[in-house]
Backbone as a ProteinNet text record, in pm:
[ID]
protein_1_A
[PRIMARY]
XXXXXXXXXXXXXXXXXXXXXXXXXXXXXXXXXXXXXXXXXXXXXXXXXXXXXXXXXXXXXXXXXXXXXXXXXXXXXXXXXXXXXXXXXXXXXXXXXXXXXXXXXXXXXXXXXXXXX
[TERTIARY]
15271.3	15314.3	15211.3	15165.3	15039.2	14963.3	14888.5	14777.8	14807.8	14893.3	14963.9	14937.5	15000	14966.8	14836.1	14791.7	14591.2	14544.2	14552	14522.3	14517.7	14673.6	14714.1	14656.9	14664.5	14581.5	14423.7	14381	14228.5	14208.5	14257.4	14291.9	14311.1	14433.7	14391.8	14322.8	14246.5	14138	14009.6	13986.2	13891.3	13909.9	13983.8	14089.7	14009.5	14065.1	14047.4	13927.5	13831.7	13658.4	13635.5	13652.1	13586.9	13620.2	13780.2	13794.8	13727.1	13667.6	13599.9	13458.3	13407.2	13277.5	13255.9	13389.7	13382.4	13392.1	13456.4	13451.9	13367.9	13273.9	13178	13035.5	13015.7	12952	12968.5	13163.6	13155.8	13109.6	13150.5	13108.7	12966.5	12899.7	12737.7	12717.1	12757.5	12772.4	12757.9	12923.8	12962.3	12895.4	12841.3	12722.3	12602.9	12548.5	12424.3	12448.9	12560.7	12611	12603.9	12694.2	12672.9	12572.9	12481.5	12313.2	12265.5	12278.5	12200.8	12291.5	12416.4	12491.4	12413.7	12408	12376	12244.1	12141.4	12020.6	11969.3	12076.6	12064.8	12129.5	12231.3	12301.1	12195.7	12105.8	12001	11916.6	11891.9	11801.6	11797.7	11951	12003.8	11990.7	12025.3	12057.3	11867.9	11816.1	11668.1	11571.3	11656.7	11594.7	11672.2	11780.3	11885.8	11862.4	11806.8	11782.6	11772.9	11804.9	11844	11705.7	11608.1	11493.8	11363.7	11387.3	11362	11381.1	11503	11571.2	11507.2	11549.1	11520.5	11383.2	11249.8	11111.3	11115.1	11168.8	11176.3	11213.4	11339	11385	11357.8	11263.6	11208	11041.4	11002.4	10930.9	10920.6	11058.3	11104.8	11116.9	11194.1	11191.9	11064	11010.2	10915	10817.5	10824.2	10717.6	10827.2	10971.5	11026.2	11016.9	10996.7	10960.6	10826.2	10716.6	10606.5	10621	10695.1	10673.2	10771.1	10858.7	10963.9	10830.6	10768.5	10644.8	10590.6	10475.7	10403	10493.9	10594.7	10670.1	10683.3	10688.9	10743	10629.1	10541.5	10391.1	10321.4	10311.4	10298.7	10441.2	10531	10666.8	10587.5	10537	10446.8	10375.1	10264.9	10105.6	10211.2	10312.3	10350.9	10411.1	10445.6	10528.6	10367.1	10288.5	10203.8	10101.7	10110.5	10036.8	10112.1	10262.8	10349.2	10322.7	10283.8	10259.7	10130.8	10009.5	9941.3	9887.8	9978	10036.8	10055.9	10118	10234.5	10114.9	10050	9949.4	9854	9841.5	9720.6	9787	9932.7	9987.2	9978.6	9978.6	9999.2	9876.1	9774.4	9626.8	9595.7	9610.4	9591.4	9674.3	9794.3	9879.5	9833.3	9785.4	9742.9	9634.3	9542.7	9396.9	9450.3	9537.5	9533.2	9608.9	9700.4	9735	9617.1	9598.2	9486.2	9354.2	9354.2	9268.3	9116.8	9142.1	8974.5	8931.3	8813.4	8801.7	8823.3	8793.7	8819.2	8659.7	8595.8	8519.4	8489.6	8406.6	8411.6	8343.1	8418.8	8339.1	8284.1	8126.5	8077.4	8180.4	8131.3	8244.4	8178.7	8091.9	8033.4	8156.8	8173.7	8281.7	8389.2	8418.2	8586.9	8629.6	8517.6	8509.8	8556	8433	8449.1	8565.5	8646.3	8733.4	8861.8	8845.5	8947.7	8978	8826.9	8824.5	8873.6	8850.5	8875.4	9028.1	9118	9272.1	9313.9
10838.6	10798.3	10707.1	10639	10506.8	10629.2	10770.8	10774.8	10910.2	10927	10953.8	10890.7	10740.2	10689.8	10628.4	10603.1	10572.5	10710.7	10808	10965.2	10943.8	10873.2	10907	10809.5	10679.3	10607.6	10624.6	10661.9	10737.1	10826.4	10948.7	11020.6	10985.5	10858.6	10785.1	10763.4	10638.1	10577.1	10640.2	10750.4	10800.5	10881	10921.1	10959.6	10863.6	10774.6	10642.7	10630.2	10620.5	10557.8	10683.7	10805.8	10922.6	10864.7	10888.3	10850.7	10707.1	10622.6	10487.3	10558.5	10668.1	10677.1	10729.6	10846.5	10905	10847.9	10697.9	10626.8	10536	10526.1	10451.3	10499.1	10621	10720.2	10753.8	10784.2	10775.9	10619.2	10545.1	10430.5	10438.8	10387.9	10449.5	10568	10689.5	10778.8	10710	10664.7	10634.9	10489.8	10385.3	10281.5	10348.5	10493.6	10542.4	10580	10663.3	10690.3	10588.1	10473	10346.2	10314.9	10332.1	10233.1	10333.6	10488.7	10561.9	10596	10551.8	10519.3	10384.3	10281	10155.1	10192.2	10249.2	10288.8	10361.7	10462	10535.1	10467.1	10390.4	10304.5	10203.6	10151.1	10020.9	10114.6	10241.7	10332.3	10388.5	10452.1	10484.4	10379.5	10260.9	10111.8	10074.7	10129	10096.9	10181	10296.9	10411.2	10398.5	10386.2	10322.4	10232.8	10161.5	10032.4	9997.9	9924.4	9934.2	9948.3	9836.1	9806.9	9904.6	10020.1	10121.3	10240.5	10288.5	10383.2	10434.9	10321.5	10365.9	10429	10389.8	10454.1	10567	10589.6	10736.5	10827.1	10754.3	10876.8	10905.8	10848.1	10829.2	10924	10897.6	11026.9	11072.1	11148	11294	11369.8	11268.2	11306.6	11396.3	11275	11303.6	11429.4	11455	11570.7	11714.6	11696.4	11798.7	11838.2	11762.2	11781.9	11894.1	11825	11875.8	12049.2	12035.8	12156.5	12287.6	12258	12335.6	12330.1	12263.4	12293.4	12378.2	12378.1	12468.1	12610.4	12612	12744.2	12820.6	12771.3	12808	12917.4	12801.8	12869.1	12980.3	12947.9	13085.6	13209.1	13197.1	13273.1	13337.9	13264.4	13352.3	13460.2	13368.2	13462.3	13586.1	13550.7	13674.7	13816.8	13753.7	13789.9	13893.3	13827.3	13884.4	13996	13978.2	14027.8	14189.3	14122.1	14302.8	14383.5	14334.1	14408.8	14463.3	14399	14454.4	14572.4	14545.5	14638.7	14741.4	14720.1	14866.7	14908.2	14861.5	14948.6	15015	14889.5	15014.3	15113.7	15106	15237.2	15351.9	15359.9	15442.5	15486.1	15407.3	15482.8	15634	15665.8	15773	15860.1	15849.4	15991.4	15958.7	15866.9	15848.1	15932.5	15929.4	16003.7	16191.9	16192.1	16300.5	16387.2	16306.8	16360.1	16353.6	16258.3	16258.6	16374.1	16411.5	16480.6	16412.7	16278	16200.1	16220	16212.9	16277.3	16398.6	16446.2	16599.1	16710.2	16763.2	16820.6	16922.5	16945.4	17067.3	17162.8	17287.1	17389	17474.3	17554.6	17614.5	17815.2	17827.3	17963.6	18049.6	18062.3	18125.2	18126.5	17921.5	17900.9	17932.9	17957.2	17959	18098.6	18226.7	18331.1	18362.6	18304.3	18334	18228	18134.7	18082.5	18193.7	18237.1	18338	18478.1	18511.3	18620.3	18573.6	18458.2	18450.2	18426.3	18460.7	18429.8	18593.3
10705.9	10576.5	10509.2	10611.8	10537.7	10518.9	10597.5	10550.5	10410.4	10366	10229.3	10123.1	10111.5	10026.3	10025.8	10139.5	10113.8	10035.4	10085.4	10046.8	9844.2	9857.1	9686.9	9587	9702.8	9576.4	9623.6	9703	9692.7	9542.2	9511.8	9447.3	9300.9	9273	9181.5	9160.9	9214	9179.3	9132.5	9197.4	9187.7	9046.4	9025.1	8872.8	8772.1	8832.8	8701.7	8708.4	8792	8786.6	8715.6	8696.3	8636.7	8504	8480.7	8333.5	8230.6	8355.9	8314.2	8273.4	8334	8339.7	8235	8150.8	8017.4	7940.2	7935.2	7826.7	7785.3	7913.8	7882.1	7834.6	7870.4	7769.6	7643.1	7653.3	7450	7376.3	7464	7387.7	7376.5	7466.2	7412.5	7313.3	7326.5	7240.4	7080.5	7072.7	6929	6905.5	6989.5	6937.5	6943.9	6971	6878.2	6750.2	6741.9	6609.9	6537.9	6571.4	6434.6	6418.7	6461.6	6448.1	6372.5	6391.9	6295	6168.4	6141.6	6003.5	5939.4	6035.2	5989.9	5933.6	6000	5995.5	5846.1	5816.1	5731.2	5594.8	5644.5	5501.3	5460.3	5549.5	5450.8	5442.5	5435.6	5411.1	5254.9	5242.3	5092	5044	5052.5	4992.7	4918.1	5024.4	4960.6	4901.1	4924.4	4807.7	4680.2	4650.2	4577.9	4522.3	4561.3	4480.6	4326.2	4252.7	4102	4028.6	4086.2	4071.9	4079.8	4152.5	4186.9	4153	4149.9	4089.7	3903.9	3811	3729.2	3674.4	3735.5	3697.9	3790.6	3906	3953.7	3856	3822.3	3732.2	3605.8	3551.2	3430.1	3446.3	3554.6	3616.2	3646.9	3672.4	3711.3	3591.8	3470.6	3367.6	3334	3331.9	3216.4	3281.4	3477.5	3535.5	3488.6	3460.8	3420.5	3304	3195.4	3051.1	3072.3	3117.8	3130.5	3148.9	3238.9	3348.7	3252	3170.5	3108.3	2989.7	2898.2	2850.7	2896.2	2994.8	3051.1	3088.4	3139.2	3180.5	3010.6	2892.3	2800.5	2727	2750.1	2727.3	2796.1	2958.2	3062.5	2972.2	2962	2891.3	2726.9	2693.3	2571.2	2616.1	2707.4	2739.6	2795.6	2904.1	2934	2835.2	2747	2639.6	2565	2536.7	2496.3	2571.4	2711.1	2781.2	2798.1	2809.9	2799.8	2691.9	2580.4	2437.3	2450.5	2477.6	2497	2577.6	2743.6	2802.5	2770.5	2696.1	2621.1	2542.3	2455.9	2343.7	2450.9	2541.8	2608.4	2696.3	2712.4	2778.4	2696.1	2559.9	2428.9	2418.8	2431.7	2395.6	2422.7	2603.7	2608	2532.8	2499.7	2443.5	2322.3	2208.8	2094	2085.8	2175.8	2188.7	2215.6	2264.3	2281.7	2110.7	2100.7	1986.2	1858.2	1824.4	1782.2	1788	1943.8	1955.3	1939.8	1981.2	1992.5	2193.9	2244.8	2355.7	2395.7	2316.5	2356.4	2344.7	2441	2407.1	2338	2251.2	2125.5	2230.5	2230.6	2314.7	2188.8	2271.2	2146.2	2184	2075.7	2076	2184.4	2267.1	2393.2	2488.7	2499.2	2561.2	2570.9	2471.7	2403.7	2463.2	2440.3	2468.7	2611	2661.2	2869.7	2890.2	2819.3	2906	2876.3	2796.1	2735.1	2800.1	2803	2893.6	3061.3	3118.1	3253.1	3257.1	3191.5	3184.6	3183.9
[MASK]
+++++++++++++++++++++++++++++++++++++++++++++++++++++++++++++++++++++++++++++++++++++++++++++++++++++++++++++++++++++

């Protein structure tokens, strides 16, 4: 009967030192966690800063102004570059209708290509 209950509170105990050993890991665990909240909160706090803040954003402004400028302008040349595009897609069928590039055959020619059909 004694060696029962030695057996059971063996069993316990050993119960309990495991469950001590998990909690003393989450605790370490969750005191890394707070240090890298803490870490990261005087982090925002100093990118944040009032003193700070406002000329960032005053030259973000002003590199986004720029840049919606320049895009507007590249947005022309492109604009223009398709038109031109397009005329010089038209050239050849213009020429042909036209009938400019076209070689004048002399009537010798005209003859033997006629005859070879």
């Amino acid at each position: 009967m004694i060696a029962v209950a030695v057996s059971l509170n063996l069993v316990i105990a050993l119960f309990c030192f495991y469950v001590a050993w998990r909690l003393w890991r989450l605790s370490k665990t969750l005191g890394a966690v707070a240090d890298a909240l803490a870490n990261w909160d005087r982090s925002a706090n100093s990118i944040l800063d009032p003193t700070v803040v406002p000329p960032a954003i005053l030259l973000g402004q002003s590199g986004t102004a720029s840049l919606r400028q320049r895009y507007s302008l590249l947005q022309l040349q492109v604009q223009r570059l398709e038109q031109l595009m397009a005329v010089v897609g038209l050239l050849p069928m213009a020429s042909r209708w036209l009938g400019i590039g076209q070689r004048r055959l002399s009537p010798r020619a005209r003859l033997a290509l006629t005859k070879r059909r």
